[in-house]
N, CA, C and O atoms as a Tripos MOL2 file, in Angstrom:
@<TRIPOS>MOLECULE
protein
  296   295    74     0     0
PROTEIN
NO_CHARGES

@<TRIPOS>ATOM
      1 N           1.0490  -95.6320  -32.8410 N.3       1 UNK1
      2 CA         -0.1590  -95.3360  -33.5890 C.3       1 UNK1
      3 C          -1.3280  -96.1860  -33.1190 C.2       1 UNK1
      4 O          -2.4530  -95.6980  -33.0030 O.2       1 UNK1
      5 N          -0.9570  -97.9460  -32.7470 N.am      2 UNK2
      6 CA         -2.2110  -98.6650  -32.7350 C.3       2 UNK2
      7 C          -2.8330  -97.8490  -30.9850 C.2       2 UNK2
      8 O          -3.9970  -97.8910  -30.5860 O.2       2 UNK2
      9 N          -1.7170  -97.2240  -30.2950 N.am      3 UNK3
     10 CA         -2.0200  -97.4520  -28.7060 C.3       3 UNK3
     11 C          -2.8910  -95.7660  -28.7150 C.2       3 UNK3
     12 O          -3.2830  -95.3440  -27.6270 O.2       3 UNK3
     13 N          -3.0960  -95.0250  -29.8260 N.am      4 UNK4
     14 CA         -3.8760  -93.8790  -30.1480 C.3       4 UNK4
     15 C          -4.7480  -94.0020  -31.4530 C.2       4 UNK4
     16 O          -5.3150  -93.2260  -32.2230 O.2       4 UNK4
     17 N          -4.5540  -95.5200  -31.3050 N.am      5 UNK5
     18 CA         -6.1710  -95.6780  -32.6720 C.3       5 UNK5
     19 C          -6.3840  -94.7680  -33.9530 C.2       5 UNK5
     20 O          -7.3990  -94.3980  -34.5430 O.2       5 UNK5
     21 N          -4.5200  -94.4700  -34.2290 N.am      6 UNK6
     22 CA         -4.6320  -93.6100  -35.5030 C.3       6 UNK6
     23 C          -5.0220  -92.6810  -35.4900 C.2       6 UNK6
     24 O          -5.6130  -92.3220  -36.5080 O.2       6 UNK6
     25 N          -4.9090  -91.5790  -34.1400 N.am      7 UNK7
     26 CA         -5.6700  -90.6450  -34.1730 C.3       7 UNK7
     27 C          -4.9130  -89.7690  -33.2490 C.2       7 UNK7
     28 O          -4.1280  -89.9710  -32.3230 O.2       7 UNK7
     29 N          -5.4480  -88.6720  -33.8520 N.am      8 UNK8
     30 CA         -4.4820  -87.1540  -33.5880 C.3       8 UNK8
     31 C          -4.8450  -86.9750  -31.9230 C.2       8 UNK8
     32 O          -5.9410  -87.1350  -31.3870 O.2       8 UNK8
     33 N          -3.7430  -86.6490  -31.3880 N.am      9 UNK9
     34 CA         -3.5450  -86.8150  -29.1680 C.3       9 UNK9
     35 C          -4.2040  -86.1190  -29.4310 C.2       9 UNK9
     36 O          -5.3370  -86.6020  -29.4200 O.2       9 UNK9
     37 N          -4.1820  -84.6130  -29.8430 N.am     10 UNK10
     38 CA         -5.0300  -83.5140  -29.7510 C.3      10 UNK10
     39 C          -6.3370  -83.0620  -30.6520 C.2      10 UNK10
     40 O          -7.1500  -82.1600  -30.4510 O.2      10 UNK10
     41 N          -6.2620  -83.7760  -31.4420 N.am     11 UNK11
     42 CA         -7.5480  -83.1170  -32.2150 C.3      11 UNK11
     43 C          -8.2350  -84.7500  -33.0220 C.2      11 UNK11
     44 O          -8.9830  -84.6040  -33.9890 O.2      11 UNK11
     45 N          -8.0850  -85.4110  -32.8000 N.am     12 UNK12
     46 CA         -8.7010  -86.8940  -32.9080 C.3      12 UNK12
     47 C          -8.7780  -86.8870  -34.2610 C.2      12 UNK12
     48 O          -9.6030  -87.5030  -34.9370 O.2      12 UNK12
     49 N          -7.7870  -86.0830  -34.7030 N.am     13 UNK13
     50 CA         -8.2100  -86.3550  -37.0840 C.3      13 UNK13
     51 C          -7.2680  -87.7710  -36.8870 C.2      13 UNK13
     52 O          -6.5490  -88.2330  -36.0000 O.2      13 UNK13
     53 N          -7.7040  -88.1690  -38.2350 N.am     14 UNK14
     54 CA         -7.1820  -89.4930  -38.5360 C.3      14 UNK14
     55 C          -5.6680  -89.2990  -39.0240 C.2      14 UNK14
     56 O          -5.3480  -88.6030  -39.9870 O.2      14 UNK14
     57 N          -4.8410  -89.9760  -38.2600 N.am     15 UNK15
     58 CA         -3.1480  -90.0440  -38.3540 C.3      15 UNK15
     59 C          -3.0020  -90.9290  -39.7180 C.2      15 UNK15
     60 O          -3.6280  -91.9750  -39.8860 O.2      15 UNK15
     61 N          -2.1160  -90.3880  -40.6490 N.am     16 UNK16
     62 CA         -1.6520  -90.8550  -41.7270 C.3      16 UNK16
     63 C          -0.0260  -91.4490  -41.7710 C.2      16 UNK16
     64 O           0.5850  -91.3370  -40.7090 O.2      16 UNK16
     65 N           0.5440  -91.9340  -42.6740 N.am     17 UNK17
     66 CA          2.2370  -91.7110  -42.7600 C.3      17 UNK17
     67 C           2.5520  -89.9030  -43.4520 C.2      17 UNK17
     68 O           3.5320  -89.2230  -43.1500 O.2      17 UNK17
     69 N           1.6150  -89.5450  -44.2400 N.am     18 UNK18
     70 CA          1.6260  -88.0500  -44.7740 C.3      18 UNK18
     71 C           1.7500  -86.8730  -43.6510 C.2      18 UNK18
     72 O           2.4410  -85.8730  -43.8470 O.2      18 UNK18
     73 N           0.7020  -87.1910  -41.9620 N.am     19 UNK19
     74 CA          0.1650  -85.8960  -41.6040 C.3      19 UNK19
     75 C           0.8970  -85.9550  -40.1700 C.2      19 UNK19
     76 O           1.0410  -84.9570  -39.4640 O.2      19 UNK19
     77 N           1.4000  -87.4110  -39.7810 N.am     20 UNK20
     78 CA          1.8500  -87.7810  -38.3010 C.3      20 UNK20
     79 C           3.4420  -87.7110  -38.5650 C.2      20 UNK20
     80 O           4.3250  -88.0790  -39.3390 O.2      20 UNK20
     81 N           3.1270  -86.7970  -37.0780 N.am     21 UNK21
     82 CA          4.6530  -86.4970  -36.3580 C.3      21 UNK21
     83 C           4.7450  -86.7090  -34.8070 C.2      21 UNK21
     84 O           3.7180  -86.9470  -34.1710 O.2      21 UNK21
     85 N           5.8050  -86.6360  -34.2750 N.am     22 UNK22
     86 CA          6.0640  -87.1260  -32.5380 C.3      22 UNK22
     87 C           6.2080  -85.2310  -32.0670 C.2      22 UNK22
     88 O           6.8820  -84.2770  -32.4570 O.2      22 UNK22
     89 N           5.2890  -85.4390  -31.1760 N.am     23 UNK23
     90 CA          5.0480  -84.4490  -30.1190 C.3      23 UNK23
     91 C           5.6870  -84.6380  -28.8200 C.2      23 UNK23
     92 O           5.7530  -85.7080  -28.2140 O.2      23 UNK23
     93 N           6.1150  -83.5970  -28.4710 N.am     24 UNK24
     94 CA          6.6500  -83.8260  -26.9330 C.3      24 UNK24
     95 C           5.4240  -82.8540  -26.3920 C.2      24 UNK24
     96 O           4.8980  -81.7620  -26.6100 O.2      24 UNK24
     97 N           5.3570  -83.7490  -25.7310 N.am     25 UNK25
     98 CA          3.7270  -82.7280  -24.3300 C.3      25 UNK25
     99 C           5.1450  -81.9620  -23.5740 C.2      25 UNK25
    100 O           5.4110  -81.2030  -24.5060 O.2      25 UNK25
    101 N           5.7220  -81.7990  -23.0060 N.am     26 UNK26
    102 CA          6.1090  -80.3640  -22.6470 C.3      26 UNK26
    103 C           7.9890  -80.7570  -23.4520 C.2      26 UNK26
    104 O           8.8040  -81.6790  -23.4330 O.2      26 UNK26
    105 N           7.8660  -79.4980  -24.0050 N.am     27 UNK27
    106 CA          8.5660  -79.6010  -25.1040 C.3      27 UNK27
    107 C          10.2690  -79.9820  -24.7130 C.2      27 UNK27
    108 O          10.5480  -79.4420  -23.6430 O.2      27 UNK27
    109 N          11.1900  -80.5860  -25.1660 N.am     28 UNK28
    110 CA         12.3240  -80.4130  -24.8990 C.3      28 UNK28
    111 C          13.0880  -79.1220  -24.5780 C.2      28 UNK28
    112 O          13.7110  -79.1290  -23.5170 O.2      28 UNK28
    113 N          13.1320  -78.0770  -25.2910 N.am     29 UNK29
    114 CA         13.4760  -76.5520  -24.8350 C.3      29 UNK29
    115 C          12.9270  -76.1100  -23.7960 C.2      29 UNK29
    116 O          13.3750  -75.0160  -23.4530 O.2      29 UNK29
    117 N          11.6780  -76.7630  -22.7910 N.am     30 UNK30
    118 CA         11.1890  -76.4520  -21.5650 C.3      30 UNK30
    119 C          11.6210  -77.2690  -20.6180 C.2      30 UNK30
    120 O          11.4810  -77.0910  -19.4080 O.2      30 UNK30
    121 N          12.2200  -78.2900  -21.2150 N.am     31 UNK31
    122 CA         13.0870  -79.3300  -19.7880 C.3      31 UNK31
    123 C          12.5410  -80.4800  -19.8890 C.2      31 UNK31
    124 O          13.1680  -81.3550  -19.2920 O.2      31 UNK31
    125 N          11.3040  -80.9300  -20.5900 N.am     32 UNK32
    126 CA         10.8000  -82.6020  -21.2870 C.3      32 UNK32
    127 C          11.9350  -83.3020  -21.6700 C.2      32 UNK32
    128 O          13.0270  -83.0120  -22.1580 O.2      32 UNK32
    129 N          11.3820  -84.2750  -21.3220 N.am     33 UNK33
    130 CA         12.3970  -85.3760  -22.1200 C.3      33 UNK33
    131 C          11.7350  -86.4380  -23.1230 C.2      33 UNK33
    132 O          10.5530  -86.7320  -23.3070 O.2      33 UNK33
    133 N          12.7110  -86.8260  -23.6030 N.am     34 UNK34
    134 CA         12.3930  -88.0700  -24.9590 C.3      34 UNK34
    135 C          12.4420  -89.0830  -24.4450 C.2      34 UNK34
    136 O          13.4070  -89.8390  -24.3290 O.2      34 UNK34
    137 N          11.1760  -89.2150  -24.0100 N.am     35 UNK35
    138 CA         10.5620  -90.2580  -22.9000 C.3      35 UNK35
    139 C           9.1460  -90.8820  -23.5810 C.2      35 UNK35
    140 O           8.5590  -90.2440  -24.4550 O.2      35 UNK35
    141 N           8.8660  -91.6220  -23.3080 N.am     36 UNK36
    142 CA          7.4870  -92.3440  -24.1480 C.3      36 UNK36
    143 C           6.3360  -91.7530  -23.2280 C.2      36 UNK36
    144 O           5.2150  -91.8250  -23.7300 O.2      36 UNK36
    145 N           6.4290  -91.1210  -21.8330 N.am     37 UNK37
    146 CA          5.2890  -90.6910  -21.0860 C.3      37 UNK37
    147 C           5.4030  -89.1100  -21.3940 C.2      37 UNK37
    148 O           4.8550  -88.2600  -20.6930 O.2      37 UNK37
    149 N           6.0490  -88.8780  -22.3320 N.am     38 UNK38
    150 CA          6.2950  -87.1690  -22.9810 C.3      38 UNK38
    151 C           5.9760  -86.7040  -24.6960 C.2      38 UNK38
    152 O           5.9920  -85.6850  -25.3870 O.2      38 UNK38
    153 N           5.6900  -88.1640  -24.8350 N.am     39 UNK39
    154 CA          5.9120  -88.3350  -26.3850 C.3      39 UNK39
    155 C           4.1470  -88.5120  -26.5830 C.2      39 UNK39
    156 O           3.2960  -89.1630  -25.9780 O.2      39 UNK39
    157 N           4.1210  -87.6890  -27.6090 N.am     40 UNK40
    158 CA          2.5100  -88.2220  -28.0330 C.3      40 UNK40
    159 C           2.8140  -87.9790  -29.9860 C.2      40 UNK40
    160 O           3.8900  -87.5570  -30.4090 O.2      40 UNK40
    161 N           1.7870  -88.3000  -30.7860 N.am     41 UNK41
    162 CA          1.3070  -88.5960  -31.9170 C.3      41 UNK41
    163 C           0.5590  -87.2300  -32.4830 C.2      41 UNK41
    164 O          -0.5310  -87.0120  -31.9540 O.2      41 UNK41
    165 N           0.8360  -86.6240  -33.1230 N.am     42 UNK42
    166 CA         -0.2930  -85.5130  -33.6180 C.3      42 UNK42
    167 C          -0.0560  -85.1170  -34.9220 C.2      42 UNK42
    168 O           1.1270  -85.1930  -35.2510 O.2      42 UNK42
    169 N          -0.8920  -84.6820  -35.8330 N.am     43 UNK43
    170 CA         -0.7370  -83.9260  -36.5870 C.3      43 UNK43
    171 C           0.0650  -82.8950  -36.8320 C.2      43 UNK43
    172 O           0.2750  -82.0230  -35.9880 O.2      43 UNK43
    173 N           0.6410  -82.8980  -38.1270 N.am     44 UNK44
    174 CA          1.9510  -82.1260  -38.2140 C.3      44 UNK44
    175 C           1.9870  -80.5660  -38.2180 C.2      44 UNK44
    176 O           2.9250  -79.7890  -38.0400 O.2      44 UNK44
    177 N           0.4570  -80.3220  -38.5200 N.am     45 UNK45
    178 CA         -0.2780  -78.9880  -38.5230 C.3      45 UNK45
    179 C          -0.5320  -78.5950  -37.2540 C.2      45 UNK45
    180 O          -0.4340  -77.3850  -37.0500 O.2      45 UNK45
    181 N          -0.8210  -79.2630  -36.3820 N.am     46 UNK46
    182 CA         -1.4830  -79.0090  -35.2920 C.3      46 UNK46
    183 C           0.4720  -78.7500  -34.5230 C.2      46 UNK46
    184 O           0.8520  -77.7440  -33.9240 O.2      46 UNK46
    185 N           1.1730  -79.7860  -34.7800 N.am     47 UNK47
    186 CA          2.7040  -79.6180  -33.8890 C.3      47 UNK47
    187 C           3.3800  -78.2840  -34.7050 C.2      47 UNK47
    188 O           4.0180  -77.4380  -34.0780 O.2      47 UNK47
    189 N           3.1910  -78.2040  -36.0180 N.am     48 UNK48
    190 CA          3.4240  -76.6480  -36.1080 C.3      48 UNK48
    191 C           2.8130  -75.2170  -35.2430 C.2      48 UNK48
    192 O           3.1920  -74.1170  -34.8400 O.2      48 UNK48
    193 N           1.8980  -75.8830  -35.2760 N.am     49 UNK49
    194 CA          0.8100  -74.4220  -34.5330 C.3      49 UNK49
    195 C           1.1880  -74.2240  -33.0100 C.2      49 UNK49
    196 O           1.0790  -73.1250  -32.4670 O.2      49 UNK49
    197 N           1.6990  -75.5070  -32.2640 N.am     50 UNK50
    198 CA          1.7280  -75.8150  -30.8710 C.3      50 UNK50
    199 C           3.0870  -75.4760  -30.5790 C.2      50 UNK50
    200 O           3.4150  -74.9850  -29.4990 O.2      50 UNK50
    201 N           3.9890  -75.7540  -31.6260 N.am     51 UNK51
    202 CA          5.5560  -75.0680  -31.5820 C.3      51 UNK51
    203 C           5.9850  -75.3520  -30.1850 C.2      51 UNK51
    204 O           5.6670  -76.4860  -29.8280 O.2      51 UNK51
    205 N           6.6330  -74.6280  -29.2680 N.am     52 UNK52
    206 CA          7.5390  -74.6980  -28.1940 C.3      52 UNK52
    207 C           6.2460  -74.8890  -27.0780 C.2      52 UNK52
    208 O           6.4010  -75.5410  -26.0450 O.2      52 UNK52
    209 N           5.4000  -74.4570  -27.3120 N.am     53 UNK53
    210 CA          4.5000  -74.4880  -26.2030 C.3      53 UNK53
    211 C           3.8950  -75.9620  -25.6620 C.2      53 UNK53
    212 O           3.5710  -76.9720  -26.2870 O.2      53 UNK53
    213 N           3.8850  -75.5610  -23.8610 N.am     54 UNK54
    214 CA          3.5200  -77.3180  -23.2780 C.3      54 UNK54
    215 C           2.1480  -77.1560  -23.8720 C.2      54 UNK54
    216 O           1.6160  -76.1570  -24.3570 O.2      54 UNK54
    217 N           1.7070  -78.3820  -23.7160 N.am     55 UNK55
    218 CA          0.5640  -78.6460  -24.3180 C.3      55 UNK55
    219 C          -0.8370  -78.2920  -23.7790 C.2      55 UNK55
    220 O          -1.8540  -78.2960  -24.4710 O.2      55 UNK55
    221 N          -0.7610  -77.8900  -22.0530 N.am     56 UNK56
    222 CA         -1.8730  -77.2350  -21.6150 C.3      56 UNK56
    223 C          -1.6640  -75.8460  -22.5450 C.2      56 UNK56
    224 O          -2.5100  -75.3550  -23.2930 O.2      56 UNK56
    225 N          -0.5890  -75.4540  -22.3440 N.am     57 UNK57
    226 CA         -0.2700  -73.6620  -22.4270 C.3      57 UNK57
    227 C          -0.9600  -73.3830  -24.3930 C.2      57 UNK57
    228 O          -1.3530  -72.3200  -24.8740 O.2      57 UNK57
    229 N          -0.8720  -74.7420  -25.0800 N.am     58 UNK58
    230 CA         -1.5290  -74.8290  -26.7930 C.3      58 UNK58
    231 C          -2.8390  -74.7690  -26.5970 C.2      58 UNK58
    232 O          -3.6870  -74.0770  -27.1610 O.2      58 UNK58
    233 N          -2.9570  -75.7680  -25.5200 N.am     59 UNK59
    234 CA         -5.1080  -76.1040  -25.4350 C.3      59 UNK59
    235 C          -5.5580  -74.7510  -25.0450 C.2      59 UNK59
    236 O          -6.2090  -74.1200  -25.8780 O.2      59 UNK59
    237 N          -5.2780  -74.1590  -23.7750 N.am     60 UNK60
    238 CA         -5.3980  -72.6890  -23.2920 C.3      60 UNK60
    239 C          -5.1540  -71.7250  -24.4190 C.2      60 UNK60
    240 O          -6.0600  -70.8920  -24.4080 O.2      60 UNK60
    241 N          -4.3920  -71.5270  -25.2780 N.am     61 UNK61
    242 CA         -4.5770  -70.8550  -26.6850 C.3      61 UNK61
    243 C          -5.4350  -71.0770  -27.4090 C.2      61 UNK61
    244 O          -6.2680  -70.1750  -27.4830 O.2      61 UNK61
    245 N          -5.6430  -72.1420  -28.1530 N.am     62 UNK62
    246 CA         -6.6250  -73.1670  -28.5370 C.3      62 UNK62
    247 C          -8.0380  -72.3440  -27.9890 C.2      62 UNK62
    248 O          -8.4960  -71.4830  -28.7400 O.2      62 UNK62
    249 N          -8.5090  -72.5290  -27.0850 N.am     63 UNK63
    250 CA         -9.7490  -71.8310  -26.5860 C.3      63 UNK63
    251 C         -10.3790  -70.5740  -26.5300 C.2      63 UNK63
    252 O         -11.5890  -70.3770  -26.4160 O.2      63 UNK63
    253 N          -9.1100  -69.3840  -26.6550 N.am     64 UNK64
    254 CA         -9.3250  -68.0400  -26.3700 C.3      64 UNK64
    255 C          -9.4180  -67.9780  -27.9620 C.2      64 UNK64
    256 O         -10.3490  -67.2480  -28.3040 O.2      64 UNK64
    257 N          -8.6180  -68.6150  -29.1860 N.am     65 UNK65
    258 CA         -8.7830  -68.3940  -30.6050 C.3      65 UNK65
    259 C         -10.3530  -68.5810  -30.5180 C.2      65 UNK65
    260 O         -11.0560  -67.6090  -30.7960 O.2      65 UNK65
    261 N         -10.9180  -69.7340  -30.1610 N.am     66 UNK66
    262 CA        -12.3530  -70.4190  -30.1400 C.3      66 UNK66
    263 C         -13.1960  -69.8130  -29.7470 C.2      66 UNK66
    264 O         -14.2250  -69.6690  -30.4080 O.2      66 UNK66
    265 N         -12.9930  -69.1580  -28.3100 N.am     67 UNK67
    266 CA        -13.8540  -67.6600  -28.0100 C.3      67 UNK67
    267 C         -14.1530  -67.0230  -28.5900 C.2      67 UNK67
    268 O         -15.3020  -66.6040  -28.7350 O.2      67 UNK67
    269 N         -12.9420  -66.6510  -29.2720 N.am     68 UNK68
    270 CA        -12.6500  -64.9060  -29.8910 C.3      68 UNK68
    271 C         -13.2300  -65.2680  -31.2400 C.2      68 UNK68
    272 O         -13.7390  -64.2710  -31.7520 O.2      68 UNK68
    273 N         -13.3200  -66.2470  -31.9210 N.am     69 UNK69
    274 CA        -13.9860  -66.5790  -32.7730 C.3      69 UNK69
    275 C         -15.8710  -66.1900  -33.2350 C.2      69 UNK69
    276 O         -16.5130  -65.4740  -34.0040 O.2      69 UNK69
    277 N         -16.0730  -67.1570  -32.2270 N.am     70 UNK70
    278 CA        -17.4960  -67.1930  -31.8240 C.3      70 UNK70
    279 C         -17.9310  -65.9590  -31.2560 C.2      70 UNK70
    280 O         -19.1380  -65.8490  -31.4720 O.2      70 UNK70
    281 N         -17.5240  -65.0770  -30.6870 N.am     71 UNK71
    282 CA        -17.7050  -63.6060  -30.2080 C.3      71 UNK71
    283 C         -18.1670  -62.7930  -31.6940 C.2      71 UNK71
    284 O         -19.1810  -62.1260  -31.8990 O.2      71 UNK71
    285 N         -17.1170  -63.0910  -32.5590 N.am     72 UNK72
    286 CA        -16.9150  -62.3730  -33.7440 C.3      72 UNK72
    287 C         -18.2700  -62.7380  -34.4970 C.2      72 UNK72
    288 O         -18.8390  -61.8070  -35.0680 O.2      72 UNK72
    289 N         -18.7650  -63.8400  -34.5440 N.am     73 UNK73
    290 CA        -19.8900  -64.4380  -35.0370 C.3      73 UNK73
    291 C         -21.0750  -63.9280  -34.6490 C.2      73 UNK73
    292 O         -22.1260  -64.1630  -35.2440 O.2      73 UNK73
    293 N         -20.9770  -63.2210  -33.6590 N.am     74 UNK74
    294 CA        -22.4980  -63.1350  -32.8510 C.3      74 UNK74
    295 C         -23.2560  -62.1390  -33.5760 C.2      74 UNK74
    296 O         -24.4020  -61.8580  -33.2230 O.2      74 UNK74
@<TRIPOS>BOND
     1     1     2 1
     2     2     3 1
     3     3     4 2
     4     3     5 am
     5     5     6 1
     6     6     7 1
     7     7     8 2
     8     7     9 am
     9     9    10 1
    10    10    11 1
    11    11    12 2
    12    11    13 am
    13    13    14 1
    14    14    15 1
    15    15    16 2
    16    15    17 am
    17    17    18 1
    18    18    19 1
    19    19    20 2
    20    19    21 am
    21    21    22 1
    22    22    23 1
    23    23    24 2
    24    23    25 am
    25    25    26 1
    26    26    27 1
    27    27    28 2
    28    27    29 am
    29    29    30 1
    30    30    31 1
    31    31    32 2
    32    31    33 am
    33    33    34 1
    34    34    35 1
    35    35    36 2
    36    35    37 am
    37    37    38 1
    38    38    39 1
    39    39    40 2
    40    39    41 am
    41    41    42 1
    42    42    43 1
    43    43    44 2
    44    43    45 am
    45    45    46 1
    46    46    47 1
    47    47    48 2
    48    47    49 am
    49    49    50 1
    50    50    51 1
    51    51    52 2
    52    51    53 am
    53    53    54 1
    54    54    55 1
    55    55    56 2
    56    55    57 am
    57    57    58 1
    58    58    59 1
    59    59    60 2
    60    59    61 am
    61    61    62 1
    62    62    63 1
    63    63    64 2
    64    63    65 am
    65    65    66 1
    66    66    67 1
    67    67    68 2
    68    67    69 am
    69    69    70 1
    70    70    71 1
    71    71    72 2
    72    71    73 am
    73    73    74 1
    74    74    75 1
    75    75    76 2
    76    75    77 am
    77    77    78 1
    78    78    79 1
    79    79    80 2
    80    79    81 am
    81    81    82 1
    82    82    83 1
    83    83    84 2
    84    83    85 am
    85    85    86 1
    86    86    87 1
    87    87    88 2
    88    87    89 am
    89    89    90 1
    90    90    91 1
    91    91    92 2
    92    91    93 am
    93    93    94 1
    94    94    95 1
    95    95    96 2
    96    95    97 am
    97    97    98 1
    98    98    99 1
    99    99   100 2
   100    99   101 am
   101   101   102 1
   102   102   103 1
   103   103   104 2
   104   103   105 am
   105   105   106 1
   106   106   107 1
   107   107   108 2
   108   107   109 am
   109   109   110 1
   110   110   111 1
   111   111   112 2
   112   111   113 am
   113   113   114 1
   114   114   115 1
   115   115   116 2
   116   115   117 am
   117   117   118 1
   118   118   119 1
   119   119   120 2
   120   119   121 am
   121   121   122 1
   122   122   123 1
   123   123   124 2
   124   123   125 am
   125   125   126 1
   126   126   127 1
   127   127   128 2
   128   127   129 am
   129   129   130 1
   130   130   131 1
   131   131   132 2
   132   131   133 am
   133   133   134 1
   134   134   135 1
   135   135   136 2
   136   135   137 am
   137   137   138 1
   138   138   139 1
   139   139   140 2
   140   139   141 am
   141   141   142 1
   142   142   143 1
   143   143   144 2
   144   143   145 am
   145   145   146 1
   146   146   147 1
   147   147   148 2
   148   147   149 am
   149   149   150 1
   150   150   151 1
   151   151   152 2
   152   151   153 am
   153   153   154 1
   154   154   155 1
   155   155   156 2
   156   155   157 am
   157   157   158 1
   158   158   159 1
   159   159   160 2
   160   159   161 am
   161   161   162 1
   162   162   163 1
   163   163   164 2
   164   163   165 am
   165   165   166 1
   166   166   167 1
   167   167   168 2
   168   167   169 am
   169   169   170 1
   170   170   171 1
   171   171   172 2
   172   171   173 am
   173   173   174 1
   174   174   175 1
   175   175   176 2
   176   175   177 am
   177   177   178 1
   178   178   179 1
   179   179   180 2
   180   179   181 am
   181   181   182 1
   182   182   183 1
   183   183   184 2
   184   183   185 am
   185   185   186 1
   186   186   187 1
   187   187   188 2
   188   187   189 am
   189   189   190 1
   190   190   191 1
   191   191   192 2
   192   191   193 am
   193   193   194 1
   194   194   195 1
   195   195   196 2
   196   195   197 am
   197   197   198 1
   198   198   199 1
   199   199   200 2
   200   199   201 am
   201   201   202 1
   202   202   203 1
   203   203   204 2
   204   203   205 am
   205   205   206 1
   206   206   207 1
   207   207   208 2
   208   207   209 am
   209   209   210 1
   210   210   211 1
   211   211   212 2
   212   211   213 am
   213   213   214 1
   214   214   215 1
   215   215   216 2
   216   215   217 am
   217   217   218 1
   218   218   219 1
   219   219   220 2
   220   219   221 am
   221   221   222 1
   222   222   223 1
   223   223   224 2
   224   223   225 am
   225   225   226 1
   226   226   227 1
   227   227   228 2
   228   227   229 am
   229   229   230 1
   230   230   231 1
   231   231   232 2
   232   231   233 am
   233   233   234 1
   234   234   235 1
   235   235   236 2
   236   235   237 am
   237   237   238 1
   238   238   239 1
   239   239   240 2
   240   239   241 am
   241   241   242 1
   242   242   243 1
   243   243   244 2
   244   243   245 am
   245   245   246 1
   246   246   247 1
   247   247   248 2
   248   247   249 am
   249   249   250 1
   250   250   251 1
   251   251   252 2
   252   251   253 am
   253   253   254 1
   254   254   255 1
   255   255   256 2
   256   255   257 am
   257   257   258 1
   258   258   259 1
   259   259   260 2
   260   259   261 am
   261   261   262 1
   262   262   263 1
   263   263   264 2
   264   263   265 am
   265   265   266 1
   266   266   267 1
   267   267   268 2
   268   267   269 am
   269   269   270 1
   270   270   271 1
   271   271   272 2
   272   271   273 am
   273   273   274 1
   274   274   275 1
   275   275   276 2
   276   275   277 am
   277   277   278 1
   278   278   279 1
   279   279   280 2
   280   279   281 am
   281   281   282 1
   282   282   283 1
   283   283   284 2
   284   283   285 am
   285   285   286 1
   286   286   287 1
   287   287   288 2
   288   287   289 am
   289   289   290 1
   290   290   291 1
   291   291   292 2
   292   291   293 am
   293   293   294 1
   294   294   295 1
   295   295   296 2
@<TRIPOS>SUBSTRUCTURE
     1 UNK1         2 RESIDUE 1 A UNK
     2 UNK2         6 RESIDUE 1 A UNK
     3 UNK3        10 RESIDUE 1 A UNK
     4 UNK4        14 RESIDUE 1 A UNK
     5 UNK5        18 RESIDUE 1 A UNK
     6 UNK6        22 RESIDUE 1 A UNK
     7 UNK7        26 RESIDUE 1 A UNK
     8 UNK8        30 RESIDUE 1 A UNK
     9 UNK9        34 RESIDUE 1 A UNK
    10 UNK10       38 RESIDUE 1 A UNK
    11 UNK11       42 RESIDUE 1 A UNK
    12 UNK12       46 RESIDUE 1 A UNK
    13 UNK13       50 RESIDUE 1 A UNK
    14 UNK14       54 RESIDUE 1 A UNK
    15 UNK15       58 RESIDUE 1 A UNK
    16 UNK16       62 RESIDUE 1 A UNK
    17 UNK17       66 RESIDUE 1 A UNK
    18 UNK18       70 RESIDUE 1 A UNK
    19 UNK19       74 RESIDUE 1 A UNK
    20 UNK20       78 RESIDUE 1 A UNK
    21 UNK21       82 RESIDUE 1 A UNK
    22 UNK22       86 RESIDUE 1 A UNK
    23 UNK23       90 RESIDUE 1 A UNK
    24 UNK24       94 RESIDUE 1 A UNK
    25 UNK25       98 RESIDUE 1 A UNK
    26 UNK26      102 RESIDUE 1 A UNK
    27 UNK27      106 RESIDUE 1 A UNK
    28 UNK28      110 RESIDUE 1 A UNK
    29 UNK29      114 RESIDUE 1 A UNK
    30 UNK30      118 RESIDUE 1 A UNK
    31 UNK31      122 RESIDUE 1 A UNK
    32 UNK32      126 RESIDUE 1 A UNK
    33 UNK33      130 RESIDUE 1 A UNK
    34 UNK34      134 RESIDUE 1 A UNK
    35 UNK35      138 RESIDUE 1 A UNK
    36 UNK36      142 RESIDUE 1 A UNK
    37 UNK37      146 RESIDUE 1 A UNK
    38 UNK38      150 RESIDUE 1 A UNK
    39 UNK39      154 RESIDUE 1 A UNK
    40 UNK40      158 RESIDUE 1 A UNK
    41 UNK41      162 RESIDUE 1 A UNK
    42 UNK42      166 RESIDUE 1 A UNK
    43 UNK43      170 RESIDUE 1 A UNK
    44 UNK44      174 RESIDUE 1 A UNK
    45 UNK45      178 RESIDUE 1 A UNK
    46 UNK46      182 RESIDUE 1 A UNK
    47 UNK47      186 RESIDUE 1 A UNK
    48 UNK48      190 RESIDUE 1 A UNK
    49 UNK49      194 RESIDUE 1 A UNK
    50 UNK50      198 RESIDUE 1 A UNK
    51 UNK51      202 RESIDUE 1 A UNK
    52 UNK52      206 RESIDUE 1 A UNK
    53 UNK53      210 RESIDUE 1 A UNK
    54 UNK54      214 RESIDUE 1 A UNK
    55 UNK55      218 RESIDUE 1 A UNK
    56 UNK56      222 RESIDUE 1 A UNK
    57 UNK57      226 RESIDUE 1 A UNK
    58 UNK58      230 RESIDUE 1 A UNK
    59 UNK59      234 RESIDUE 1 A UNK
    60 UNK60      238 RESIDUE 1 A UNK
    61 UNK61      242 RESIDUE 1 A UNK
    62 UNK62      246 RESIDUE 1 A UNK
    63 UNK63      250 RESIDUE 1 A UNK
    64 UNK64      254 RESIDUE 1 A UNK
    65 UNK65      258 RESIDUE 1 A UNK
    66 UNK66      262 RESIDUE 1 A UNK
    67 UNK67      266 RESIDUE 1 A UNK
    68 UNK68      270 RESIDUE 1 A UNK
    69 UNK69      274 RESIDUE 1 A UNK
    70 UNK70      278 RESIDUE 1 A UNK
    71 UNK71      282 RESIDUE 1 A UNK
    72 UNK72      286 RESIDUE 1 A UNK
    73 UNK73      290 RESIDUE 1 A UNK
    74 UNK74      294 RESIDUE 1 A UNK
């Protein structure tokens, strides 16, 4: 927590004992390991949403929602 300043890998909200969970950046079911250079800190909302997916393949989702969003807005 101190070496991510309490703060979500992916979306920088403030990490709690309530909202923080251990992330694997590319997930164990993809061949990651439970390794500390695989392991990150995130929100438990955000590791629900990100599920099996590596973590480029979430951000790359992440963006086209954000598009498709803002499209809708115009």
């Amino acid at each position: 927590l101190e070496e991510q300043c309490f703060k979500c890998a992916l979306t920088g909200e403030e990490l709690t004992p309530d909202n923080c969970v251990l992330d694997h950046i590319l997930p164990l079911a993809q061949g990651g390991h439970h390794i500390k250079s695989n392991a990150q800190l995130v929100c438990s909302a955000v590791n629900r949403a990100k599920g099996q997916m590596r973590e480029d393949e979430f951000i790359k989702l992440c963006f086209k929602v954000t598009e498709n969003a803002r499209n809708k807005s115009l």
